[in-house]
PQR file of N, CA, C, O and H, with PARSE charges and radii, in Angstrom:
ATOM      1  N   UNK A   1      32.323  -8.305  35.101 -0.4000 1.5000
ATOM      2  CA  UNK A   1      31.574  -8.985  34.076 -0.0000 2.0000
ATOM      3  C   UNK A   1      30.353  -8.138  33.742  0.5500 1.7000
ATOM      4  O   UNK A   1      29.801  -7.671  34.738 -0.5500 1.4000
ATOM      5  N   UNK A   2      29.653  -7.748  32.242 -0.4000 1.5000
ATOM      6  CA  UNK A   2      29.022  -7.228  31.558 -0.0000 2.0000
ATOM      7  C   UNK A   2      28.306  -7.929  30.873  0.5500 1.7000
ATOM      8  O   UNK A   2      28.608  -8.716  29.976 -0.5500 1.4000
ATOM      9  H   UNK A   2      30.101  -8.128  31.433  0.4000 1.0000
ATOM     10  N   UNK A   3      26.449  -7.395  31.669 -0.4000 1.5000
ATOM     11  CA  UNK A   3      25.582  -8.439  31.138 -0.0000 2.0000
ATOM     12  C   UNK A   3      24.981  -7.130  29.904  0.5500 1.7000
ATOM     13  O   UNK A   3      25.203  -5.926  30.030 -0.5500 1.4000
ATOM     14  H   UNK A   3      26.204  -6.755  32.397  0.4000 1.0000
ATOM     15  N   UNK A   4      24.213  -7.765  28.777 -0.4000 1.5000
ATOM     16  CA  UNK A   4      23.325  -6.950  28.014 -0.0000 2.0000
ATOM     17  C   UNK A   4      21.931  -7.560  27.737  0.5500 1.7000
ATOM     18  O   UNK A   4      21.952  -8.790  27.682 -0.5500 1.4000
ATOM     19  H   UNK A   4      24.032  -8.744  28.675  0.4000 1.0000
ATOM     20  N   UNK A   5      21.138  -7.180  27.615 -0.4000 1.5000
ATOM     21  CA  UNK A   5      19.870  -7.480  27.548 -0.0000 2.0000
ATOM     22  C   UNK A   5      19.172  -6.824  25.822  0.5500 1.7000
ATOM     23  O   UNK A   5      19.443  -5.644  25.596 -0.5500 1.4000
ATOM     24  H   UNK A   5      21.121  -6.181  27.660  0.4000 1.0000
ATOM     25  N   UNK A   6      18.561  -7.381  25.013 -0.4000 1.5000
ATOM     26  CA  UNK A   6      18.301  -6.150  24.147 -0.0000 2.0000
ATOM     27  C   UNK A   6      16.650  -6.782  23.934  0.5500 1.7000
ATOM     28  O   UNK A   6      16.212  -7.932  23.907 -0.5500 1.4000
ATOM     29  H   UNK A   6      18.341  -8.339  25.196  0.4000 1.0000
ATOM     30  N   UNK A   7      16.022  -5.476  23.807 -0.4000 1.5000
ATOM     31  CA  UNK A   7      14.424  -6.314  23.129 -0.0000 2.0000
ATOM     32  C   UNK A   7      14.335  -5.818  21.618  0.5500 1.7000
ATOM     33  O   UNK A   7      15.054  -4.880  21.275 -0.5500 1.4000
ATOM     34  H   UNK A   7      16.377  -4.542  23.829  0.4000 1.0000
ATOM     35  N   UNK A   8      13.506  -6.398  20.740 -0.4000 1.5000
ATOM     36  CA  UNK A   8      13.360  -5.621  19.487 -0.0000 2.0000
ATOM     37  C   UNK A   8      11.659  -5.788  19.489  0.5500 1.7000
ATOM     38  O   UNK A   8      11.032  -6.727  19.979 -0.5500 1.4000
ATOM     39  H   UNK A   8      12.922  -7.160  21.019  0.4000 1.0000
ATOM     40  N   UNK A   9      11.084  -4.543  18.762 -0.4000 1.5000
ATOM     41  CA  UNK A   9       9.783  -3.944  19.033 -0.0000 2.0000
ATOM     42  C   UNK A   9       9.397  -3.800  17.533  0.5500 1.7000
ATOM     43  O   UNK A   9      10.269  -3.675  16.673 -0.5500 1.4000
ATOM     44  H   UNK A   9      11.594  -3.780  18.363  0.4000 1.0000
ATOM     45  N   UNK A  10       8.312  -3.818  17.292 -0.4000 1.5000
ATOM     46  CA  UNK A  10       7.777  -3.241  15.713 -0.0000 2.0000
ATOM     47  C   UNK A  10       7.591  -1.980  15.370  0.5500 1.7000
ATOM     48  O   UNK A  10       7.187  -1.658  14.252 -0.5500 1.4000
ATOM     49  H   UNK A  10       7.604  -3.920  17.991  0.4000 1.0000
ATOM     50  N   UNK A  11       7.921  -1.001  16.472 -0.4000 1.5000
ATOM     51  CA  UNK A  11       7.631   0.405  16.265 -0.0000 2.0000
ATOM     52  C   UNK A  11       8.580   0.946  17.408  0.5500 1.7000
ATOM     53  O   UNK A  11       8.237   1.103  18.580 -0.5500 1.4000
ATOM     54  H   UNK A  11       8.250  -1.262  17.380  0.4000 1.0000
ATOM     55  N   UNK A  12       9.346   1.105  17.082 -0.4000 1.5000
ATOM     56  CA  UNK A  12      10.499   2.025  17.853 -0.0000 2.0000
ATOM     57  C   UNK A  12       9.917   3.080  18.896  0.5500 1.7000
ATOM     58  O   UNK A  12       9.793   2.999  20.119 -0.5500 1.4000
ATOM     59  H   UNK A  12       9.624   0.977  16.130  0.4000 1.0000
ATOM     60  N   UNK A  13       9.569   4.200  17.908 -0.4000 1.5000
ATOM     61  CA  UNK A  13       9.302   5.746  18.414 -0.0000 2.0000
ATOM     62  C   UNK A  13       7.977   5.580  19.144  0.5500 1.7000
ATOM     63  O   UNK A  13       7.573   6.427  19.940 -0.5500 1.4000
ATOM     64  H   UNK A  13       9.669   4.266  16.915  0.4000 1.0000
ATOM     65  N   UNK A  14       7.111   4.129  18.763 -0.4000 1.5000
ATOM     66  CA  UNK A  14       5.954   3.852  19.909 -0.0000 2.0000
ATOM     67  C   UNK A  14       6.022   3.313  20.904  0.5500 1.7000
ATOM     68  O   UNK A  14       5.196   3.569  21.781 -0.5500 1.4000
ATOM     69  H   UNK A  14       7.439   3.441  18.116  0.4000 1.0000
ATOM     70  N   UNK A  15       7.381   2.060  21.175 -0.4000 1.5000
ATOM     71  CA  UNK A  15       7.982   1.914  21.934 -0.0000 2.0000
ATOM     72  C   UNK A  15       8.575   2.582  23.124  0.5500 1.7000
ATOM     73  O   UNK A  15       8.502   2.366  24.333 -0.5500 1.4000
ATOM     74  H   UNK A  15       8.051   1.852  20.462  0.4000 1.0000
ATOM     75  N   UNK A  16       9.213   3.502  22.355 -0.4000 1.5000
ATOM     76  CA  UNK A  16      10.462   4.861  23.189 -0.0000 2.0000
ATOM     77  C   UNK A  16       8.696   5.640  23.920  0.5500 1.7000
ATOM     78  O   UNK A  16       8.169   5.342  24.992 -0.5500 1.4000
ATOM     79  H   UNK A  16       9.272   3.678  21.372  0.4000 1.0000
ATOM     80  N   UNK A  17       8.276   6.471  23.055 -0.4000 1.5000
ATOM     81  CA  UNK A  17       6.975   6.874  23.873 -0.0000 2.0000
ATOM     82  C   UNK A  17       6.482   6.198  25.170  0.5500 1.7000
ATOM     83  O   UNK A  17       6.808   6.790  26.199 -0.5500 1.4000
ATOM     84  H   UNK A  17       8.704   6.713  22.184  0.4000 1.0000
ATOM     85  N   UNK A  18       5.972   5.405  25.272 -0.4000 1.5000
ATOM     86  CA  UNK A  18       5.353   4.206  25.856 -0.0000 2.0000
ATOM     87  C   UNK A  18       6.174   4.287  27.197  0.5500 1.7000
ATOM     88  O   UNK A  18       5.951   4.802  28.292 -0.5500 1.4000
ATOM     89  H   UNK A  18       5.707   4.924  24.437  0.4000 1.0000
ATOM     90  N   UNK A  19       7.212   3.570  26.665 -0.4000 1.5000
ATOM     91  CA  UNK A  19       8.419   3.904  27.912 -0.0000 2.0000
ATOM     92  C   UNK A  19       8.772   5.264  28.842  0.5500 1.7000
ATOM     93  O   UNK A  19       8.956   5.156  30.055 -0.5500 1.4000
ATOM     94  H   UNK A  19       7.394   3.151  25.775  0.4000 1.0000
ATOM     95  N   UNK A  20       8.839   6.442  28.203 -0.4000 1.5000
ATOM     96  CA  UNK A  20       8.929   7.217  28.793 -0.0000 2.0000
ATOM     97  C   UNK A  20       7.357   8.001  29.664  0.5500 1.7000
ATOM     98  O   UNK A  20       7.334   8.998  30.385 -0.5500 1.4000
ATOM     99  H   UNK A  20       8.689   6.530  27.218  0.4000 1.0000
ATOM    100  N   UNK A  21       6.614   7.423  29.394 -0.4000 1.5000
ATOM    101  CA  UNK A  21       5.298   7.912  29.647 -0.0000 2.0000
ATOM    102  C   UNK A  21       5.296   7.158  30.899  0.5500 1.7000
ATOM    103  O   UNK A  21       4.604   7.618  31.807 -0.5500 1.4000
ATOM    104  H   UNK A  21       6.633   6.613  28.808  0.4000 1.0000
ATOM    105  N   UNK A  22       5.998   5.996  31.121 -0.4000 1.5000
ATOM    106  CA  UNK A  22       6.045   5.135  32.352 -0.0000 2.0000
ATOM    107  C   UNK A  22       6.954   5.411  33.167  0.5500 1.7000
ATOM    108  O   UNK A  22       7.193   4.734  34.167 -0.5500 1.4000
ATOM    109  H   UNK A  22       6.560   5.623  30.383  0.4000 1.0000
ATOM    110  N   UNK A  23       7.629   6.544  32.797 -0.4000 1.5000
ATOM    111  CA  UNK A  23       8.854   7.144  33.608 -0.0000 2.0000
ATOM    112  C   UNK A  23       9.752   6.511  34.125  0.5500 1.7000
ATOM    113  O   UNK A  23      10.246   6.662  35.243 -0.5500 1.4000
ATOM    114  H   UNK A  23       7.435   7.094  31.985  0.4000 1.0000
ATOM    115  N   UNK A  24      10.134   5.366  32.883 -0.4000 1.5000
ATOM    116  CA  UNK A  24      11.612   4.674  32.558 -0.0000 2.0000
ATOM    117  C   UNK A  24      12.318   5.221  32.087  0.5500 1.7000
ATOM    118  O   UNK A  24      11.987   5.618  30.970 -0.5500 1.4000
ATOM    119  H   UNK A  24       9.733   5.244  31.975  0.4000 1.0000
ATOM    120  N   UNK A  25      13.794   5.627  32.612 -0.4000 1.5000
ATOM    121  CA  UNK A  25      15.019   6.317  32.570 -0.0000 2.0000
ATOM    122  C   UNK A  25      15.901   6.160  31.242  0.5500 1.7000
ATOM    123  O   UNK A  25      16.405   5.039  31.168 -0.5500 1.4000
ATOM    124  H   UNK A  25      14.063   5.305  33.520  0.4000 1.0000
ATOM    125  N   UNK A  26      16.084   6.665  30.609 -0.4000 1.5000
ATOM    126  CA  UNK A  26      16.426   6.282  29.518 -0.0000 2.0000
ATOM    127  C   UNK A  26      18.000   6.666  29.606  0.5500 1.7000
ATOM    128  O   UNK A  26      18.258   7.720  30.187 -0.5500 1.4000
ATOM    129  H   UNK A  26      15.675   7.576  30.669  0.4000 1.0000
ATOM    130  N   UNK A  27      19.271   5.763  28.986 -0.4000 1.5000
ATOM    131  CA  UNK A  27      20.322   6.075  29.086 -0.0000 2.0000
ATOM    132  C   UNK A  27      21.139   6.878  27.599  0.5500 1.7000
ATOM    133  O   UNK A  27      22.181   7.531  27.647 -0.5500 1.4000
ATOM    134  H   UNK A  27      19.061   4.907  28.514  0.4000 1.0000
ATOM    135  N   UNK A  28      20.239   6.564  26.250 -0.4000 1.5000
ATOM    136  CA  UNK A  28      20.276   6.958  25.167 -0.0000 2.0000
ATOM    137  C   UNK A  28      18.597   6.657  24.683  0.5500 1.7000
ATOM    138  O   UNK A  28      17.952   5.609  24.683 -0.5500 1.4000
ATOM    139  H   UNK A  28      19.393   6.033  26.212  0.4000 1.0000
ATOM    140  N   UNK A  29      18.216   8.086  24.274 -0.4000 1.5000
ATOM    141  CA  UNK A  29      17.078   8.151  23.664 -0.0000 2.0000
ATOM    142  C   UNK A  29      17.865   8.498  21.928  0.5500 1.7000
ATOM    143  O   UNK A  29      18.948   8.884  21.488 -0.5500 1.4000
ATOM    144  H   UNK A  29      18.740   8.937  24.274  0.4000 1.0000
ATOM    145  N   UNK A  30      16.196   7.969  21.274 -0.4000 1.5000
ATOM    146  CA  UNK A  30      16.762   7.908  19.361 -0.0000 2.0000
ATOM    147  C   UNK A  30      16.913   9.220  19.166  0.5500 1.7000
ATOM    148  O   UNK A  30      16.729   9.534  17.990 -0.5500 1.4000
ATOM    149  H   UNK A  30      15.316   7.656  21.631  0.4000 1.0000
ATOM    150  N   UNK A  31      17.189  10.131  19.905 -0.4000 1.5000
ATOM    151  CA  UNK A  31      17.444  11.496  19.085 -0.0000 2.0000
ATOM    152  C   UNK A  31      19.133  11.757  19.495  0.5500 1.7000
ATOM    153  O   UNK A  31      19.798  12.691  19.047 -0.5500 1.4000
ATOM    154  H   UNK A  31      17.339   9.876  20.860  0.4000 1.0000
ATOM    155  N   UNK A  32      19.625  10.738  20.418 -0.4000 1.5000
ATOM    156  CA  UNK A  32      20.803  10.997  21.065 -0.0000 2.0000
ATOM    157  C   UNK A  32      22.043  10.526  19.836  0.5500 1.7000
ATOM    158  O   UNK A  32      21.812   9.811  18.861 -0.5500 1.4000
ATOM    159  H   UNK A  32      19.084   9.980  20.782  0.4000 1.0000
ATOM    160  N   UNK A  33      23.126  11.024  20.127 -0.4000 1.5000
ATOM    161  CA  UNK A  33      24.133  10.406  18.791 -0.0000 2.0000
ATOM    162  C   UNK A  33      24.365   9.746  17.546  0.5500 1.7000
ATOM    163  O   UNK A  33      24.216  10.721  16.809 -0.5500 1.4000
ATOM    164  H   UNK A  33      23.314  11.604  20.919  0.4000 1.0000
ATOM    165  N   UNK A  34      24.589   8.913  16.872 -0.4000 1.5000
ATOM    166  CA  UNK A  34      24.525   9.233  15.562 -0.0000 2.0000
ATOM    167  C   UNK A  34      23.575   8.066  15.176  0.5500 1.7000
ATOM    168  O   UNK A  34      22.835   8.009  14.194 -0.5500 1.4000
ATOM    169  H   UNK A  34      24.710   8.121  17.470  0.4000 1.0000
ATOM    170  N   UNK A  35      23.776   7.043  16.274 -0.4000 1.5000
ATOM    171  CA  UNK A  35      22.839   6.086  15.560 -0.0000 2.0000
ATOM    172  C   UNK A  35      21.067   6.154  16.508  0.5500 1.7000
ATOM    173  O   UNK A  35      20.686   5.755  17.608 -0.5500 1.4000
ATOM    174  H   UNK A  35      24.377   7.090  17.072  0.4000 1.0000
ATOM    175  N   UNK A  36      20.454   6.827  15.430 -0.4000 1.5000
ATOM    176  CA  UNK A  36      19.073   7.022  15.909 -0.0000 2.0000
ATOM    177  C   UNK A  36      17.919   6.498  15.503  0.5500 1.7000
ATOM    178  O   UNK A  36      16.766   6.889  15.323 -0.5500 1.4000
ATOM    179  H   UNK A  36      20.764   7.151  14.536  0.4000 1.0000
ATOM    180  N   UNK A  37      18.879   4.937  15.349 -0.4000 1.5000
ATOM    181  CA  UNK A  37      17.308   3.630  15.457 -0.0000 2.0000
ATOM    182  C   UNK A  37      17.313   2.898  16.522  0.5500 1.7000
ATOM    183  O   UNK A  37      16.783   1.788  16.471 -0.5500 1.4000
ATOM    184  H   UNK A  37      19.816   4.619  15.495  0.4000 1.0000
ATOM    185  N   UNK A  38      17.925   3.373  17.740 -0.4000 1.5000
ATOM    186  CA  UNK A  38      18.475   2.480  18.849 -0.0000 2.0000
ATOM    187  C   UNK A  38      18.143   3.227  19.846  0.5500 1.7000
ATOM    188  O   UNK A  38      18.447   4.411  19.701 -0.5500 1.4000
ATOM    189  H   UNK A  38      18.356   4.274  17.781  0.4000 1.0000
ATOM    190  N   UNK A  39      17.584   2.926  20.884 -0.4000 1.5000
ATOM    191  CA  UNK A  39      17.704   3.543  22.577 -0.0000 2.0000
ATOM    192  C   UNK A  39      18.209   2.015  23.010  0.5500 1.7000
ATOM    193  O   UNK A  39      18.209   0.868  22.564 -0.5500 1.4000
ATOM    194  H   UNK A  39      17.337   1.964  21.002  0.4000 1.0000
ATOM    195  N   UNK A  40      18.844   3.129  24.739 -0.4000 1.5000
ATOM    196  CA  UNK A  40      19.028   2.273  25.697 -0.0000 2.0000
ATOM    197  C   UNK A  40      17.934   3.223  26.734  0.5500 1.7000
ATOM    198  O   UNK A  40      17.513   4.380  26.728 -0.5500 1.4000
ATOM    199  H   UNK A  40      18.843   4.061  25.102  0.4000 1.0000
ATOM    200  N   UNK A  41      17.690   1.506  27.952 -0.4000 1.5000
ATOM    201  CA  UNK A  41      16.802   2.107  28.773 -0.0000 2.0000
ATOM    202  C   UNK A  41      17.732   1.635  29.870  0.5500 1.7000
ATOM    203  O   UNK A  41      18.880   1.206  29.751 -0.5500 1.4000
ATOM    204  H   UNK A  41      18.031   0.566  27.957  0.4000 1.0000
ATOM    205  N   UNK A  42      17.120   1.773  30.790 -0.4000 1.5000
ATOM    206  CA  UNK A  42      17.465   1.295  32.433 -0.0000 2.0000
ATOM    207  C   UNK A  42      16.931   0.572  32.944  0.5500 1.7000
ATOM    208  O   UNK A  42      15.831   1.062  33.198 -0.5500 1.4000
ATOM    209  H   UNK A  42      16.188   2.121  30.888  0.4000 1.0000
ATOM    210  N   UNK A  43      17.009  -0.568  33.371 -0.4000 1.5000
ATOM    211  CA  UNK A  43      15.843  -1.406  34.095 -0.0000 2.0000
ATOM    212  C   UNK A  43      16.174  -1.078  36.065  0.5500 1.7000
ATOM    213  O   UNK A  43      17.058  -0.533  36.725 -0.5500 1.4000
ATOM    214  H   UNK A  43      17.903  -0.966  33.165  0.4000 1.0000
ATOM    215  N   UNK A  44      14.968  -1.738  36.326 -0.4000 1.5000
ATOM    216  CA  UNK A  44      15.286  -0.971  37.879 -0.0000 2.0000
ATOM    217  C   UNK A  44      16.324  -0.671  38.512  0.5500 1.7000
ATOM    218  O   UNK A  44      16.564   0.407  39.056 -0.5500 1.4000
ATOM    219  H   UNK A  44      14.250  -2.180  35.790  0.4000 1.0000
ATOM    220  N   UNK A  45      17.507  -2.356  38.437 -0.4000 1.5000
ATOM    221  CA  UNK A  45      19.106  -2.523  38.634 -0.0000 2.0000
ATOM    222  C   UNK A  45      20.038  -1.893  37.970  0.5500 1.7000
ATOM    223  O   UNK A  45      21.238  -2.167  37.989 -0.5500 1.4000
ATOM    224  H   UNK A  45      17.312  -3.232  37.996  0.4000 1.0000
ATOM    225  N   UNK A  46      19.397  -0.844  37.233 -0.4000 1.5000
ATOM    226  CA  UNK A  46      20.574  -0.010  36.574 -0.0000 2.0000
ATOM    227  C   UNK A  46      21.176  -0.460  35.178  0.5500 1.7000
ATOM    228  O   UNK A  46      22.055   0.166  34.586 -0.5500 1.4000
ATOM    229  H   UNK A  46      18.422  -0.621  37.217  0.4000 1.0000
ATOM    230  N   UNK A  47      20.686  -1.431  34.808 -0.4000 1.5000
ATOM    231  CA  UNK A  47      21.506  -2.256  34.032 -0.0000 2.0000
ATOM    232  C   UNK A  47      20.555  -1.820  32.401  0.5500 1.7000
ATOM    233  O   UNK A  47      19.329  -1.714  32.436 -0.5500 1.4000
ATOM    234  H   UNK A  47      19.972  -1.940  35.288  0.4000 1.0000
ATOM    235  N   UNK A  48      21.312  -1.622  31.143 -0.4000 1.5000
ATOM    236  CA  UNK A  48      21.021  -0.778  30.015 -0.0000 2.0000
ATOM    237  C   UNK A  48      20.632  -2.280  29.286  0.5500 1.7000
ATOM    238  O   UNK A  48      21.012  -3.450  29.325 -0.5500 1.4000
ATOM    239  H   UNK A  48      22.308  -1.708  31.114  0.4000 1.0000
ATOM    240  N   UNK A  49      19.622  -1.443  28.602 -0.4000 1.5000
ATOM    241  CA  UNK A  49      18.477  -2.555  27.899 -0.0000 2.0000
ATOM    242  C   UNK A  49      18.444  -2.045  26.683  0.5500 1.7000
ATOM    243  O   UNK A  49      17.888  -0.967  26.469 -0.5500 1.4000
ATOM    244  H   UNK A  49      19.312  -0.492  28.570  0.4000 1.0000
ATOM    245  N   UNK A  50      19.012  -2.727  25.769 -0.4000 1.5000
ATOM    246  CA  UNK A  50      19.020  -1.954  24.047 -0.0000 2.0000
ATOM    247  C   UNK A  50      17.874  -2.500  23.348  0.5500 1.7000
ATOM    248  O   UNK A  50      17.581  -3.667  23.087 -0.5500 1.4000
ATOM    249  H   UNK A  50      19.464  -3.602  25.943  0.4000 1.0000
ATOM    250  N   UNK A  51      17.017  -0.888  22.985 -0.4000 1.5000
ATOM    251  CA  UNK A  51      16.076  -1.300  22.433 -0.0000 2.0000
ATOM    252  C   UNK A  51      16.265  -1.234  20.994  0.5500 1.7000
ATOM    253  O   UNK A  51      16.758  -0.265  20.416 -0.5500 1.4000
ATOM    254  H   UNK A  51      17.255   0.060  23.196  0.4000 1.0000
ATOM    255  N   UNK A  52      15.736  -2.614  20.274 -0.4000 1.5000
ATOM    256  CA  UNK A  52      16.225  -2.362  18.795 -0.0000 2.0000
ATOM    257  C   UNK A  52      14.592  -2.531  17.844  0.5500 1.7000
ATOM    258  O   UNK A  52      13.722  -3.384  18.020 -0.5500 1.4000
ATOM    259  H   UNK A  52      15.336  -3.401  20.743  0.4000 1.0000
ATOM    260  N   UNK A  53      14.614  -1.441  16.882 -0.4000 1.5000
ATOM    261  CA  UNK A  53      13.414  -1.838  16.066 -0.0000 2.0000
ATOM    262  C   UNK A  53      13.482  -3.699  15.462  0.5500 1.7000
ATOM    263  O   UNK A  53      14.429  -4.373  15.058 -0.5500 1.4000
ATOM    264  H   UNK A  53      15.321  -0.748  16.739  0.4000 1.0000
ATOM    265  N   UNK A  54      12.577  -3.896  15.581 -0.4000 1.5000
ATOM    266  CA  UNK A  54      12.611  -5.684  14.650 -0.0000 2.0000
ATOM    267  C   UNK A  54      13.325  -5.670  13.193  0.5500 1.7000
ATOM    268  O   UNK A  54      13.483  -4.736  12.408 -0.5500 1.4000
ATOM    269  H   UNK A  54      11.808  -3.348  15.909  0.4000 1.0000
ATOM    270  N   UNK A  55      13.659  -6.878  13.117 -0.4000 1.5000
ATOM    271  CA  UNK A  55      15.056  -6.866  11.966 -0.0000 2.0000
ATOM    272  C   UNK A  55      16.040  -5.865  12.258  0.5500 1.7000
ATOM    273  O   UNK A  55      16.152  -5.474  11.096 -0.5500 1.4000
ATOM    274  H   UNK A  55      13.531  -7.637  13.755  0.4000 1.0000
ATOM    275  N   UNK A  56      16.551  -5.404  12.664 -0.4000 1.5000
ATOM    276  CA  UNK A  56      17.305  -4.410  12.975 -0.0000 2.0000
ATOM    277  C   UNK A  56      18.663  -5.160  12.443  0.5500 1.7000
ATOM    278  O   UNK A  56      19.093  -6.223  12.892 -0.5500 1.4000
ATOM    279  H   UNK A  56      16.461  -5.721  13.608  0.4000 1.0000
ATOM    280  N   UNK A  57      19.297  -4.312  11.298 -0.4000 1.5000
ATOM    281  CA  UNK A  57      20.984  -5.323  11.076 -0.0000 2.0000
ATOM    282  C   UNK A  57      21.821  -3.905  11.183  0.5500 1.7000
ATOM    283  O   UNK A  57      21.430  -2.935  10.535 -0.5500 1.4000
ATOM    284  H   UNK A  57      18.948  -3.449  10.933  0.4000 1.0000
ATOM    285  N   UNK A  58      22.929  -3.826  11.985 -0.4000 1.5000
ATOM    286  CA  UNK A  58      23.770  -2.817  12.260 -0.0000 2.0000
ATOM    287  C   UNK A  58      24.746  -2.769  10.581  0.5500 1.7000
ATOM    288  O   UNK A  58      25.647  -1.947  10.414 -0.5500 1.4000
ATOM    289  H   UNK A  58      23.247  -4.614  12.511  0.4000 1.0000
TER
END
């Protein structure tokens, strides 16, 4: 069984910053594959946390 978690933020790339400055693991950063309004992170348990800008519609 496959849990997902997602947060949505008002500023993405200040977000993604922020995060990595805290030396949270990132599993897809926005420069990674094709869709580059989206990271995933890692939370301590390993488990991928999709970060989405606010309003975000795929």
């Amino acid at each position: 069984m496959s849990y997902f978690l997602a947060i949505a933020v008002p500023d993405i790339e200040a977000a993604c910053a922020w995060f990595e400055s805290l030396g949270v693991p990132f599993r897809k950063n926005l420069t990674d594959g094709r869709m580059r309004n989206i990271a995933f992170i890692l939370d301590p348990d390993g488990y991928w946390v999709e970060v989405l800008p606010h309003g975000f519609e795929p």
